[in-house]
Backbone as CSV, one residue per row, in Angstrom:
resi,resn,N_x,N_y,N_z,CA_x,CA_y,CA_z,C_x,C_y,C_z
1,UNK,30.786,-11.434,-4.250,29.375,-11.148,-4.084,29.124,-9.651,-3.899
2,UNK,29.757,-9.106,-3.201,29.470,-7.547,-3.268,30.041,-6.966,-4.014
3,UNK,30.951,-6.924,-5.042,30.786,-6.340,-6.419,29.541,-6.600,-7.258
4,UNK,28.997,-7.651,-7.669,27.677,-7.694,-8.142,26.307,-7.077,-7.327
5,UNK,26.566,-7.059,-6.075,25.468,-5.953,-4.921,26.178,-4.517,-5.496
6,UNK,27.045,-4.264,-5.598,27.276,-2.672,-6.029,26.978,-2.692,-7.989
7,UNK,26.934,-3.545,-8.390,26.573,-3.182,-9.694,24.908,-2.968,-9.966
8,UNK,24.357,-3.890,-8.876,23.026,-3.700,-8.819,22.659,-2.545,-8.535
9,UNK,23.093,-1.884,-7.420,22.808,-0.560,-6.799,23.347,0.585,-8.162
10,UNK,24.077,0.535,-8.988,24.715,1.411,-9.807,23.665,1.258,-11.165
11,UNK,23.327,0.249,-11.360,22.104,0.318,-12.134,20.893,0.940,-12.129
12,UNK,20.335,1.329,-10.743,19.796,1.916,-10.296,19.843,2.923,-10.431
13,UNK,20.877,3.482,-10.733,21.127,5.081,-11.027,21.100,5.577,-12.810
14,UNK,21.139,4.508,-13.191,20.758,4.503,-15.342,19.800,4.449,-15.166
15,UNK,18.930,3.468,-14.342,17.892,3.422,-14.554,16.657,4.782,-14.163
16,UNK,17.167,5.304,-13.085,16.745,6.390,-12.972,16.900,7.811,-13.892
17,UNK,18.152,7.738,-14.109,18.847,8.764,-15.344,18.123,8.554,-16.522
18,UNK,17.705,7.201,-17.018,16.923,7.378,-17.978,15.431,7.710,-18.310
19,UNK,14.843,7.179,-16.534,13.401,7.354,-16.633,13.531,8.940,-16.281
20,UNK,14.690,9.583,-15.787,14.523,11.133,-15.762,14.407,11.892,-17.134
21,UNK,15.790,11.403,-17.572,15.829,11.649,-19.171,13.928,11.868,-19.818
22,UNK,13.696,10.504,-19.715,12.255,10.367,-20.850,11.328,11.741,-20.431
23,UNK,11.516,12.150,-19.105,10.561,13.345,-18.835,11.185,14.475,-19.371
24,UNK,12.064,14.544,-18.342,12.546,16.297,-18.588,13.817,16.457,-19.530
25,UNK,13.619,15.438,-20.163,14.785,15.572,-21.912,16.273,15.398,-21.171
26,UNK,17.527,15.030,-22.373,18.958,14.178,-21.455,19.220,15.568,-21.201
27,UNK,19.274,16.666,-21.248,20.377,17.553,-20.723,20.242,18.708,-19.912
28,UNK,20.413,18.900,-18.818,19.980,20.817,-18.379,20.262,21.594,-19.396
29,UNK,19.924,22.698,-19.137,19.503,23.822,-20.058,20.893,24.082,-20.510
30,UNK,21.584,24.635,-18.883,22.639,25.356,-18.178,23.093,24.485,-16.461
31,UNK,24.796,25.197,-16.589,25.201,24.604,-15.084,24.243,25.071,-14.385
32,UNK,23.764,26.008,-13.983,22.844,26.488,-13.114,21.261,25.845,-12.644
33,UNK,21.023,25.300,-14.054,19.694,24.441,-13.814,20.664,23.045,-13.332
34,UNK,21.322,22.540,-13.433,22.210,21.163,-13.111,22.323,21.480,-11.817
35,UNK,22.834,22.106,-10.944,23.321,22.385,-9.720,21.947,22.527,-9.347
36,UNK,21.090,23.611,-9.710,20.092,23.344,-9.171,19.018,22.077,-8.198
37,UNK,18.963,21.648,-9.445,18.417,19.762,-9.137,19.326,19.043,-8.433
38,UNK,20.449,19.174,-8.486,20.987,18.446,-7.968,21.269,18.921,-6.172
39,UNK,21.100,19.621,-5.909,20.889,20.542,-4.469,19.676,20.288,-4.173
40,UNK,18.518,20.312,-4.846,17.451,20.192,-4.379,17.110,18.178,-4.063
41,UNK,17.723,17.356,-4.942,18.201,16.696,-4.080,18.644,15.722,-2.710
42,UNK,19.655,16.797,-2.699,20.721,16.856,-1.499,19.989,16.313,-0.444
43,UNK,18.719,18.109,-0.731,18.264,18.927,0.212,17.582,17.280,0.971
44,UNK,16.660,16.790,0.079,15.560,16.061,0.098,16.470,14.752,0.867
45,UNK,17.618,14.847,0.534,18.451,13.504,1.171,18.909,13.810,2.713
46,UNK,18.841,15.018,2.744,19.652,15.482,3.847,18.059,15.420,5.234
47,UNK,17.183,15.964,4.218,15.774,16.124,4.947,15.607,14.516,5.744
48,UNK,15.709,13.760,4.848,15.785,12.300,5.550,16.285,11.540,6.261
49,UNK,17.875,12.285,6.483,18.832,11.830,7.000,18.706,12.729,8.601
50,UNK,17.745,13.829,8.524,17.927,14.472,9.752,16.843,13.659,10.188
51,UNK,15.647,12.921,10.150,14.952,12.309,10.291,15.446,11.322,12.204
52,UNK,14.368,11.100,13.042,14.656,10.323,14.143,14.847,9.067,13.531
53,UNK,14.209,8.691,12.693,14.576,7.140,12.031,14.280,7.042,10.825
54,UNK,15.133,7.237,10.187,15.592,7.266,8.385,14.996,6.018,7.976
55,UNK,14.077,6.370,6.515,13.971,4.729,6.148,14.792,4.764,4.777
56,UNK,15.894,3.503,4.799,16.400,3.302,4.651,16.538,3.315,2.626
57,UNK,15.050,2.866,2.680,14.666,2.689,1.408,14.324,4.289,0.923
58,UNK,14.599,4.976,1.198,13.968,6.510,1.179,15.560,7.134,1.026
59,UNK,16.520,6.825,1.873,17.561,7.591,1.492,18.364,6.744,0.383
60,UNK,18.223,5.259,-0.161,18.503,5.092,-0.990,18.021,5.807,-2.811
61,UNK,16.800,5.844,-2.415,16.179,6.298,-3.129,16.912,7.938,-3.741
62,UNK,16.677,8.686,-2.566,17.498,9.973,-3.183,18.900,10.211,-3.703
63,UNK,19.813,9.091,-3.105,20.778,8.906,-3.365,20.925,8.707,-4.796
64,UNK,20.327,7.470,-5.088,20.473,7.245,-6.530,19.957,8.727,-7.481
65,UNK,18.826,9.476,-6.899,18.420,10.761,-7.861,19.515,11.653,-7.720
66,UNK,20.451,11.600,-6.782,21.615,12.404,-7.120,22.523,11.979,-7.734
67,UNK,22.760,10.844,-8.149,23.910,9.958,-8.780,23.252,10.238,-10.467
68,UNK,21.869,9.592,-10.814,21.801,10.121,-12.087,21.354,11.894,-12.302
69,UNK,21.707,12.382,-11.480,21.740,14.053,-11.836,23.059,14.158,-12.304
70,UNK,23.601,13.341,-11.093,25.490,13.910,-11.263,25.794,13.494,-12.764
71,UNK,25.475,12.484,-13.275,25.630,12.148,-14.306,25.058,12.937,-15.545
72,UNK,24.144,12.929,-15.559,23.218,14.239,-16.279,23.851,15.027,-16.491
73,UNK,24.522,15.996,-15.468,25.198,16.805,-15.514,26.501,17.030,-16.692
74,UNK,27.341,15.442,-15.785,28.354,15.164,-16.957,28.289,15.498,-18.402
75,UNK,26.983,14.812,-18.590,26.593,14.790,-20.079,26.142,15.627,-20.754
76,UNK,25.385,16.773,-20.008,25.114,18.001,-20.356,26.307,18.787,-20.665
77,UNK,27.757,18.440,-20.526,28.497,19.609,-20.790,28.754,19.503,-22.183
78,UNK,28.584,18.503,-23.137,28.706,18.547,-24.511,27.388,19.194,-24.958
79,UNK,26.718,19.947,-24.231,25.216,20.871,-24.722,25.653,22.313,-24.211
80,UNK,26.767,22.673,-23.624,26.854,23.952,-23.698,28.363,24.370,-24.048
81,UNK,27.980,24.890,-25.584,29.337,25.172,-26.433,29.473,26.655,-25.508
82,UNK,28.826,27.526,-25.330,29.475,28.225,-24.836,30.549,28.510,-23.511
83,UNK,30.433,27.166,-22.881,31.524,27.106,-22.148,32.966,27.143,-22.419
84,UNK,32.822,26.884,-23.922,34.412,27.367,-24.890,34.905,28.062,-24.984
85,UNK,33.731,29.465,-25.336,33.555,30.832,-25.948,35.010,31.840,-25.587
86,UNK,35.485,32.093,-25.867,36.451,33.195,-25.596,36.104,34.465,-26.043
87,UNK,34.631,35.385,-25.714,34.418,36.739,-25.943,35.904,37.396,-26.067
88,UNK,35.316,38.414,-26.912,35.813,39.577,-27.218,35.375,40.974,-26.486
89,UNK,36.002,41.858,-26.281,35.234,43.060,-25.660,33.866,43.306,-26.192
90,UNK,33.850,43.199,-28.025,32.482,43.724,-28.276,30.630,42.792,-28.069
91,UNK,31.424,41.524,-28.009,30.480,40.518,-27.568,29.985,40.435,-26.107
92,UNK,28.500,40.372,-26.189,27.813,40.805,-25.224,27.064,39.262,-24.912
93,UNK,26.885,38.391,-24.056,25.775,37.240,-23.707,25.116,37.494,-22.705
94,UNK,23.659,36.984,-22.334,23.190,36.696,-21.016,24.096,35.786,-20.093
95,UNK,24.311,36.939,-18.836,25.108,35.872,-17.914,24.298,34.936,-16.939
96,UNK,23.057,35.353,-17.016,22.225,34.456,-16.491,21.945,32.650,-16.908
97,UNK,21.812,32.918,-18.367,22.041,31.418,-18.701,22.761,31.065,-20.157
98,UNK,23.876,32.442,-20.343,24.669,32.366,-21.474,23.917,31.559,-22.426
99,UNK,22.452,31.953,-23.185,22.039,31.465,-23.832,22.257,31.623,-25.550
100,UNK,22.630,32.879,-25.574,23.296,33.618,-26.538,24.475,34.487,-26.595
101,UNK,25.459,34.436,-27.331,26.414,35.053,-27.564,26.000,36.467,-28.874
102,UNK,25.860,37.876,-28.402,25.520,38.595,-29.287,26.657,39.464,-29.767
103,UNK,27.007,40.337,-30.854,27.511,41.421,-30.940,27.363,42.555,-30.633
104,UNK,27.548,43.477,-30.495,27.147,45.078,-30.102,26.056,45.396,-30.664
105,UNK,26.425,45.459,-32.300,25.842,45.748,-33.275,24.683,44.708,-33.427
106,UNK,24.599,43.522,-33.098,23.470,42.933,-33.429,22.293,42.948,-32.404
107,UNK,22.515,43.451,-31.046,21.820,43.868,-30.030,21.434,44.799,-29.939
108,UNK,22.392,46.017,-30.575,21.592,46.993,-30.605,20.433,47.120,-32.165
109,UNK,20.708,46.324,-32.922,19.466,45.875,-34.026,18.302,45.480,-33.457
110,UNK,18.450,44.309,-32.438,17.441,43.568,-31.975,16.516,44.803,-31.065
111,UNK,17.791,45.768,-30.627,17.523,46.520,-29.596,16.361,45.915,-28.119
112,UNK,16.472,44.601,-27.682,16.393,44.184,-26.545,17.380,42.651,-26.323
113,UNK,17.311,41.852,-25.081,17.554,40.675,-25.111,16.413,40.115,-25.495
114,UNK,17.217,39.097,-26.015,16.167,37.657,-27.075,15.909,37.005,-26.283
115,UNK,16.649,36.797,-25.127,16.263,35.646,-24.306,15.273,35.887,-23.395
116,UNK,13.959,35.917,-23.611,12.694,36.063,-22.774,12.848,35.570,-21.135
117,UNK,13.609,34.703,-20.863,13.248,34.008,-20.133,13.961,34.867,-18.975
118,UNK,15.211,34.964,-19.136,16.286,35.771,-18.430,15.946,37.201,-18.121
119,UNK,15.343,37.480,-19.002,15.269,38.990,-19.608,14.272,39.654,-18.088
120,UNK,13.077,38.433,-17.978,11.919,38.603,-16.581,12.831,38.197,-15.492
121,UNK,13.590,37.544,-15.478,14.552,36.789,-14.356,15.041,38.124,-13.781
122,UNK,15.942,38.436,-14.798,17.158,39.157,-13.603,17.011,40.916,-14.899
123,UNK,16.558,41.006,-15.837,16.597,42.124,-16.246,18.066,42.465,-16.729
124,UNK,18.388,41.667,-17.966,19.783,41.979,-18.049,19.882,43.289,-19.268
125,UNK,20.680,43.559,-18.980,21.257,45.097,-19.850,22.647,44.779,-20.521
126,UNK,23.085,45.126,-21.112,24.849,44.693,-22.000,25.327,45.692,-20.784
């Protein structure tokens, strides 16, 4: 009987992974957005757990949003090839969210970063 109570509870966590999926698409961007969510979370589990009287249904609840993050996660690593990458000295990427892998020469063509997003973030330079 409590193997089928833990399969129930583990369902719970696809099921969430997928109704997450349908919003915010199957994969983080980057590890960094993954860890992110998944800390924030934690946070929200931990917030409940410091609680004088935890409801019960509340820390299940977050639990499972960290179980289909963790998973998320998993699955996101076949979305970032550049975790392969073996640069060369002349290859230059954003280390913020290694969104691109550039050359010297093709950055200094573009003559800025492409990646808008990073670029307001942290102001990256080669």
């Amino acid at each position: 009987m409590r193997i089928r109570s833990n399969n129930v509870r583990a369902a719970f966590i696809f099921e969430e992974l997928e109704r997450a999926n349908q919003i915010y698409g199957t994969s983080f961007h980057s590890p960094h957005e993954g860890y992110a969510v998944m800390l924030e979370e934690m946070d929200e589990l931990f917030e409940e757990i410091k609680k004088k009287n935890p409801d019960k249904d509340k820390l299940m609840e977050e639990a499972v949003q960290i179980g289909a993050m963790a998973i998320k996660f998993i699955q996101s690593l076949e979305h970032w090839p550049w975790l392969d990458l073996k640069m060369s000295a002349h290859e230059l990427k954003c280390l913020q969210c290694r969104y691109a892998v550039l050359t010297a020469d093709k950055l200094a063509e573009l003559e800025s970063d492409p990646c808008l997003s990073c670029n307001k973030l942290c102001q990256w330079k080669p």
